[in-house]
N, C-alpha and C positions, 0 to 999 in steps of 0.2 A: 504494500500500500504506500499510496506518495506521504512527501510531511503533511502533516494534520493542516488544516487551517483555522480552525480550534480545537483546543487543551487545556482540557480541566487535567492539574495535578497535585492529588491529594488537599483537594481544597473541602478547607472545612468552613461553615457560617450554619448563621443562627440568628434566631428574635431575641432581645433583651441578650438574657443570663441563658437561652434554654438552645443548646447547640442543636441542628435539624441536620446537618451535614456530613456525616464524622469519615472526610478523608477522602474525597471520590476523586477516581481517574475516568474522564473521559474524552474522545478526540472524533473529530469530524471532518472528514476532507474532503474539499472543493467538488462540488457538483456533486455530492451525496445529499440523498434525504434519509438520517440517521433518526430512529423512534426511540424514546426512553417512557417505560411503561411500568405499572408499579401500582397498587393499593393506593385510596386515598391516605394524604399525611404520609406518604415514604420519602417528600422531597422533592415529587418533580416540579412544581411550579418553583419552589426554590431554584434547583437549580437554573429556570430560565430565568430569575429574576435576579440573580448573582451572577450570572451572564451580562443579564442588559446593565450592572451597575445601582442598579436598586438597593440590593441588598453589598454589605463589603463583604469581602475575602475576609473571612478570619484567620486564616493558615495555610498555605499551600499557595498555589500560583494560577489564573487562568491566561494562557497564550492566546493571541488570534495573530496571524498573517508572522509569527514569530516574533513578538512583542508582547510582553505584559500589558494584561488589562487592570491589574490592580490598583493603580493610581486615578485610572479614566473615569472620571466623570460619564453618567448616563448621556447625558447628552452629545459629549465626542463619542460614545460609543456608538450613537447613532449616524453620529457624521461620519467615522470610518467604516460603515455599512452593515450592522446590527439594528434590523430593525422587529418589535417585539410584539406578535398581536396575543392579547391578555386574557387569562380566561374570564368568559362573560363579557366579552366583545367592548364594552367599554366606552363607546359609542357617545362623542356628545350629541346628548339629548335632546337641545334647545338651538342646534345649528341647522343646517341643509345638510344633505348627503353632498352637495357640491362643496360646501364648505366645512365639513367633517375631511374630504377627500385633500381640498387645497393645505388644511393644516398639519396633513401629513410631508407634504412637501416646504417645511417650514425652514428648512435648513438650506433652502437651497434659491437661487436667485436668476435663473435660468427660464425665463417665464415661456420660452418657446418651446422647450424642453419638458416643462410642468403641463402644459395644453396638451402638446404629443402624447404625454403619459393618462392622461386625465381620458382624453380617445382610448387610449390602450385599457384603461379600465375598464371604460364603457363598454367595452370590446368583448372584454374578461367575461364581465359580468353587465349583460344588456338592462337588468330591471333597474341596475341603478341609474342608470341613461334616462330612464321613466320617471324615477323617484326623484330626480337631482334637487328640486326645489323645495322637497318633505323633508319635514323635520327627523333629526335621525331617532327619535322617541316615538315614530309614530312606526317604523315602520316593522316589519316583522324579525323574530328572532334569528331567522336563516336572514333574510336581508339584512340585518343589522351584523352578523356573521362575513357575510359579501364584503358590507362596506368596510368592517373595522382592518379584514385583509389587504383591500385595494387602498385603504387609507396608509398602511403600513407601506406597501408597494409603490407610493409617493413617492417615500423617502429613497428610494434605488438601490434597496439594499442588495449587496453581494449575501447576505446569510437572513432567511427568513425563521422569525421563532414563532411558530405557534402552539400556544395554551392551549388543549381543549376543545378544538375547532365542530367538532360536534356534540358538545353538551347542550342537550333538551332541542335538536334539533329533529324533523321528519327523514327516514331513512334516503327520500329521494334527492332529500337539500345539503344531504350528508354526501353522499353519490356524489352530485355535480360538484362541491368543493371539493370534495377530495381529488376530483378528476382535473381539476383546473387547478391547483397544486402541480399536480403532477406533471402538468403541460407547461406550467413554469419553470418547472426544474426541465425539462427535458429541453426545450422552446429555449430559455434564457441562462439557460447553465446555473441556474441559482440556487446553492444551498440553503438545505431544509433542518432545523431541529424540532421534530414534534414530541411533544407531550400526549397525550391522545386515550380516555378511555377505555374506547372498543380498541381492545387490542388484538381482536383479531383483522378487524379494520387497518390498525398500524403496521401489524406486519407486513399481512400483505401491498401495502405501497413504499416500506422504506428499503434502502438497502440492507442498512444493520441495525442493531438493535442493541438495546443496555437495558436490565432488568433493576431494579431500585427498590430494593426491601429497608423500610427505617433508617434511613439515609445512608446506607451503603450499597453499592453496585455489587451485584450479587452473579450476575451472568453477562456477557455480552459474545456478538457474532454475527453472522448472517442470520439478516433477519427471515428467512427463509425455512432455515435450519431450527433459530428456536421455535415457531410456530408448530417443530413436529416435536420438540423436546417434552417428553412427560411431565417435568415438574411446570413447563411455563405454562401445558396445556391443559394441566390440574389445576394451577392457579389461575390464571386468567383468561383458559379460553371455555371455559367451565365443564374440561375433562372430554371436549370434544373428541 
């Protein structure tokens, strides 16, 4: 495999006093969509959330592009192309879908380039083409799903994080994201770290895979491979 173009190593964090982390190795190379999947409370939104700069390192190191992210600000995290959609879509509520979309491109000053991408959403995902002028509160949980991705995909991120991307969603609105996901990775070479559920959903779209029991990495490989593994398929694909 090439070098990572992130690495988590032996990184520990945590809320207050109560560590969630204890030590994890993980790495993601360029144009991979890598799943990490796991019990509620074993870590995962942690870990994307000590990714995006949210949360600090407490010990250990996270690399991207061969550089420590430890020092980085959420925000240059976003600028050097980490961008992070949250679970529960997060969606301001009290703006347009055009203007939920534009404040994803906040970093950037390129207005010929922000229009192109702005098309290229519409593209993505047509109903918000319809929606542009609705408030992002009004509109449905798969739409508000749409938006908070292509709002993410403003920013031009080289590594897309998604939270969750099918919680409380209908199997079909599940389907078409995950399918245009995957057309992004394929279409724009853009690396994926998901979080995800339905893990037997996850498997089958990532490359590899990391299993997250109580805040430690418990299994990882092809994601292929664990999908047939007894213990993942005892735990999380419910013994299928």
């Amino acid at each position: 495999m090439s070098e990572p173009l992130i690495e988590f190593k032996g990184v520990k964090t945590g809320y207050g006093h109560m560590e969630v982390l204890h030590g994890i190795d993980l790495s993601v190379t360029a144009g991979e969509i890598v799943t990490l999947i796991g019990s509620n409370g074993a870590g995962k939104t942690t870990t994307l959330m000590t990714l995006s700069g949210v949360n600090k390192v407490w010990e250990g190191e996270i690399r991207y592009a061969g550089e420590s992210l430890n020092p980085v600000p959420p925000h240059e995290i976003v600028a050097r192309g980490i961008c992070h959609v949250p679970e529960g879509r997060q969606v301001f509520r009290d703006l347009t879908v055009k203007e939920n979309l534009i404040l994803g491109a906040y970093l950037r000053n390129d207005e010929e380039g922000i229009q192109k991408d702005l098309r290229h959403i519409n593209e993505l995902f047509p109903i918000l083409e319809e929606r542009q002028g609705q408030l992002g509160g009004t509109l449905s949980g798969g739409e508000q799903q749409m938006l908070a991705i292509g709002r993410a995909l403003m920013g031009r991120p080289k590594v897309l994080l998604l939270d969750e991307p099918s919680l409380g969603l209908a199997p079909l609105i599940v389907k078409d994201i995950f399918e245009t996901v995957q057309r992004i990775n394929k279409e724009e070479g853009m690396t994926v770290l998901l979080v995800e559920q339905n893990a037997n959903l996850a498997l089958q779209m990532a490359d590899r895979a990391y299993v997250i029991e109580t805040g430690r990495i418990t299994l990882s490989g092809d994601a292929k491979e664990l999908a047939n593994d007894p213990k993942v398929r005892e735990a999380y694909l419910g013994g299928e």
